[in-house]
N, C-alpha and C positions, 0 to 999 in steps of 0.2 A: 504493500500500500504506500511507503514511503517513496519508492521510487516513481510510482504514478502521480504522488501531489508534487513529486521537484518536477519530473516533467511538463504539466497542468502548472507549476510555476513560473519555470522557463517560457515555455509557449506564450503563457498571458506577458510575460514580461517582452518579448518579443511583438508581440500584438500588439502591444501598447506604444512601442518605439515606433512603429510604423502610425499607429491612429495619432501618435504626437507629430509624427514629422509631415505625413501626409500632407493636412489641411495648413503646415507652415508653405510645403509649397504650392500653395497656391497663392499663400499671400504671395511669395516674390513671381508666382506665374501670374498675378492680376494685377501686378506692376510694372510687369517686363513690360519694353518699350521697344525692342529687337527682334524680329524675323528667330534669328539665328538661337537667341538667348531662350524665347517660346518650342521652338525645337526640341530644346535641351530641356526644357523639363516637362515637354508631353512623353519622353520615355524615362524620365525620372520617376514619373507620377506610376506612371504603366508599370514599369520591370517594382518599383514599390508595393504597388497594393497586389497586383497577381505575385509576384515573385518571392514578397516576404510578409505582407500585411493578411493577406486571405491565409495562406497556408497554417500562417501562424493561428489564425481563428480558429480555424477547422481542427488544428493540435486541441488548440485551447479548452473549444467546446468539447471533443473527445473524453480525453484525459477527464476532463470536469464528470461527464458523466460516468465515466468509467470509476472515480471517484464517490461518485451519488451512490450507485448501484452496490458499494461493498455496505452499503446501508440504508436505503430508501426510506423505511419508516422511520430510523429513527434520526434521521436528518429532517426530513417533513414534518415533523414532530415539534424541531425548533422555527422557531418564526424567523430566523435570520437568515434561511435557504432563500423560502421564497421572494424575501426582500430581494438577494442577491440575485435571483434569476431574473428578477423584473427588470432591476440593472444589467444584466449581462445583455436579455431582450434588446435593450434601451440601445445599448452601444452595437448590437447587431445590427439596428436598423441606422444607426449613426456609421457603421463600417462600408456597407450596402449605400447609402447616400453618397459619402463617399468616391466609393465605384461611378457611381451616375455624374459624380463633378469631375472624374477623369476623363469622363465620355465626354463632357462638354468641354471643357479644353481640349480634349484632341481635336475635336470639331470646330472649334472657333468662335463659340456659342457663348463663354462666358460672357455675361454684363453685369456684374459685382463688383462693386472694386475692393482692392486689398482691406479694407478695414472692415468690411463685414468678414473676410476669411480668417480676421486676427480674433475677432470674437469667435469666430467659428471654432476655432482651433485649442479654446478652451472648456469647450463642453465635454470632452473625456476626463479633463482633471477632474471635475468633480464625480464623476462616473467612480473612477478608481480610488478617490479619496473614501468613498461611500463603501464599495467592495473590498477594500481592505479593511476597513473599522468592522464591517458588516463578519468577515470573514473570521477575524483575530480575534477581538473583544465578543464577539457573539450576543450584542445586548440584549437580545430579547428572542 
């Protein structure tokens, strides 16, 4: 079981480095000013979310289940599971969103500018600030 939560570690820890870096580039891709500069981070964005960001989910959510499963009831039993999966939820649908803002940069579609992707870019801290206290401290 120990080797299944460092892995379910590792992975979220890797998820997380991609859902931080992602949406930073986009701020600097909804600033670029250059042909050339835009180029360079529509396969930044790309080889990121397919190459290190999704894979690392698909670990993450594994592993997590694989986790659930050496105890179902009596994980379901605490109120701090479900909190954490509503979160986990949360940030799937915000990894997925995501995905759809690579699409539109590669396409040429975006019309945001950099300062809504600086706020953007902070909606996982609180995700993981949540899922960590939620996970450790187990308050309720």
């Amino acid at each position: 079981m120990l080797w299944v939560k460092a892995f379910h570690i590792i992975a979220m820890v890797c998820w997380f480095a991609g859902i931080f870096y992602l949406p930073r580039l986009f701020v600097y891709h909804a600033a670029c000013e250059d042909e050339a500069g835009r180029e360079r981070f529509k396969v930044m964005e790309r080889k990121l979310y397919r190459g290190i960001t999704t894979p690392s989910m698909i670990a993450t959510l594994i592993f997590g289940l694989w986790l659930i499963g050496y105890n179902v009831s009596g994980y379901f039993s605490q109120g701090w599971l479900p909190a954490k999966l509503l979160l986990v939820g949360a940030l799937i649908v915000y990894h997925f969103y995501c995905g759809h803002l690579v699409k539109v940069f590669r396409d040429d579609r975006n019309t945001r500018s950099h300062v809504f992707y600086r706020w953007f870019n902070e909606l996982p801290v609180f995700i993981l600030l949540a899922v960590v206290i939620l996970a450790v401290v187990k308050p309720f």
